[in-house]
Structures are given as C-alpha cells and as structure tokens.
N, C-alpha and C positions, 0 to 999 in steps of 0.2 A: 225709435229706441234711443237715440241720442238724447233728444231732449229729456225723455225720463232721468236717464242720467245726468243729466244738467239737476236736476230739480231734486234729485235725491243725494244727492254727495255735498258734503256742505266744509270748504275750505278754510284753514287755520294755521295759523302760523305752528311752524315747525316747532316740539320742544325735546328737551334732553332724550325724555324716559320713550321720543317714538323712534329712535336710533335702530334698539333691535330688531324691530319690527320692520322698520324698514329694509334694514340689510337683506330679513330672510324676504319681501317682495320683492326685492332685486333680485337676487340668488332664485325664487322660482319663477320669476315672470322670464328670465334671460335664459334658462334652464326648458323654459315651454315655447314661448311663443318667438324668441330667438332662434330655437333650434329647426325653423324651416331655411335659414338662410345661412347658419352658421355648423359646422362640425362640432362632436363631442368633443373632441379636442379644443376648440375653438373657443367653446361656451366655458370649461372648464377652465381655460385662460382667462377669460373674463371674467368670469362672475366662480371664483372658487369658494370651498368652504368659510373657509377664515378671513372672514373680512376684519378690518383694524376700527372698531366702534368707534373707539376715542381717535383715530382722525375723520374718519367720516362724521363723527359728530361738530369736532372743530372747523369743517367746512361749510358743516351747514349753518353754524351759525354765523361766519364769514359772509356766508353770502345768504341773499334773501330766498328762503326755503319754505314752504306751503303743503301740506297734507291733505288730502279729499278724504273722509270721512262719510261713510255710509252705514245706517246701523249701528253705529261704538265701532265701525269699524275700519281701517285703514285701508284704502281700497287705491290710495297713486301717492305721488311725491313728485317735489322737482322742484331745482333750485337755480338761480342767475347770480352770478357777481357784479358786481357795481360797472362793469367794461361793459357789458350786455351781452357774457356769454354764458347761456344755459349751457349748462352741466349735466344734470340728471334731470329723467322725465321717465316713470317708469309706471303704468298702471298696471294692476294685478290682474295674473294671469285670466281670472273670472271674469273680468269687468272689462274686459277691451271691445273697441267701436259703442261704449255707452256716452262718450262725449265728455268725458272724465280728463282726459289729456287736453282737449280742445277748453276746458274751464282752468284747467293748471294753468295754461302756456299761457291764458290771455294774462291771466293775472300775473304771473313772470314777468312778461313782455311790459306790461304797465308798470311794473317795478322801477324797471330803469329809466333813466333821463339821456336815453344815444340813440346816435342817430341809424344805428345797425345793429340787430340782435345775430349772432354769431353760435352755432353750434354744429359737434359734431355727430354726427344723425349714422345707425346703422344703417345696414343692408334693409334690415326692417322697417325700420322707422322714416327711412329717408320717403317712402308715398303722405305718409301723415305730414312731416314739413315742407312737402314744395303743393300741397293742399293748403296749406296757412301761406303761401308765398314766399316760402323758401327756397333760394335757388343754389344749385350745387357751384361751388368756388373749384373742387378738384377732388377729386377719388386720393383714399392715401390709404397706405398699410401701416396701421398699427401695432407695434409688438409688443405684447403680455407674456410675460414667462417664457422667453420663448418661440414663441407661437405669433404669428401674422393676422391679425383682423383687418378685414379691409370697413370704412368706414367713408364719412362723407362730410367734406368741409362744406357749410351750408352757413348762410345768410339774407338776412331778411331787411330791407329800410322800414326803417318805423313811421 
C-alpha cells in the first residue's frame, strides 16, 4: 500500500490560496487520528477552530513548505525552516500509512543544508519518526490554552 501512495500523490511547493485547506487537514486529521493518544480537551487545545490563515500562511512561506496532491486533491503538508526544524507534517485523516509522510519528510529533509533535522513529534507521531531515525532528545509538556500536551523532542543526523 505504501508504494501506491508514493506513486499517486505528486508533490508541489506550497501556495497562498492552499492555506485554507490546509488548516481544515490539520483541524481534522489532529481531531481523528490524534484523538487515540490525546483527550478532547487536549485536541481541542491544539488544533481549535480558529486558526490565524495569515500567520500560518506567513510561516509557510518562511520556511520551505510542500503539498501531496492526489486527484486535485490535497491529501498532506509539511514544512522545515532553514535551522532543519520540521514544523508540520500532517496527512489527511483518509490517507494515512499510504507513504505520503514518508515522500513529504524526505523531500523536507533534503531541503536543508544541517547537519540535524530537529522536531517535535506527538504522542502519535513519534513511531513514524524514530522509523525514519529519529531519536527522542526528552519527553516535554507542552501548554496550549491552558491545557498540557505532552510531546517529543526528536532528532535526526543527516
């Protein structure tokens, strides 16, 4: 299954008008497949209604940002800043384990010119990065609104 997913998503630099659309794949993919490790409350910290377009849009284009596209259609995201720290990496709730993150991250990964790719990986997410060679730096509590997420300081040599 992976490889189909390799072969059928086809990678593009991030542009203005794919902002909204990406929010609402954050907002349902952190909403579904978040919520085996994270509380409603939890998620709802993280990933709330109202996200801020025009900063999430000013970020991405800060830093080098990439789309998977399947069908016309928007199927992951995920972005690195020039230090080699991935930011977001989120594939749609439909499309997970097709291999879609594993074509994101390399192309991320190859972005940067360091000698350590740096991110911080949920509760979820953290079996997908230390499968790419990432290894956990320290467990930390992160606070949103409030609310405590635990999360994973996670690094990779290139």
């Amino acid at each position: 299954m992976g490889e189909e997913g390799i072969r059928q998503a086809v990678l593009r630099k991030y542009e203005s008008v794919d902002c909204p659309c990406l929010a609402q794949l954050f907002y349902d993919t952190v909403h579904t497949v978040n919520a085996r490790d994270y509380s409603e409350e939890q998620l709802a910290a993280w990933a709330g209604k109202a996200i801020d377009i025009e900063a999430w849009n000013r970020s991405f284009w800060e830093h080098h940002t990439y789309v998977a596209v399947r069908g016309g259609r928007i199927v992951g995201f995920g972005d690195i800043d020039d230090t080699g720290y991935l930011d977001r990496l989120y594939i749609h709730k439909n499309h997970q384990e097709e291999g879609i993150g594993t074509v994101l991250c390399d192309k991320l990964e190859s972005m940067v010119n360091v000698k350590k790719i740096t991110t911080h990986a949920s509760i979820t997410a953290r079996p997908f990065f230390e499968k790419r060679g990432y290894r956990v730096i320290r467990e930390q509590q992160v606070e949103r609104k409030g609310i405590l997420l635990t999360n994973y300081v996670m690094e990779k040599e290139k």
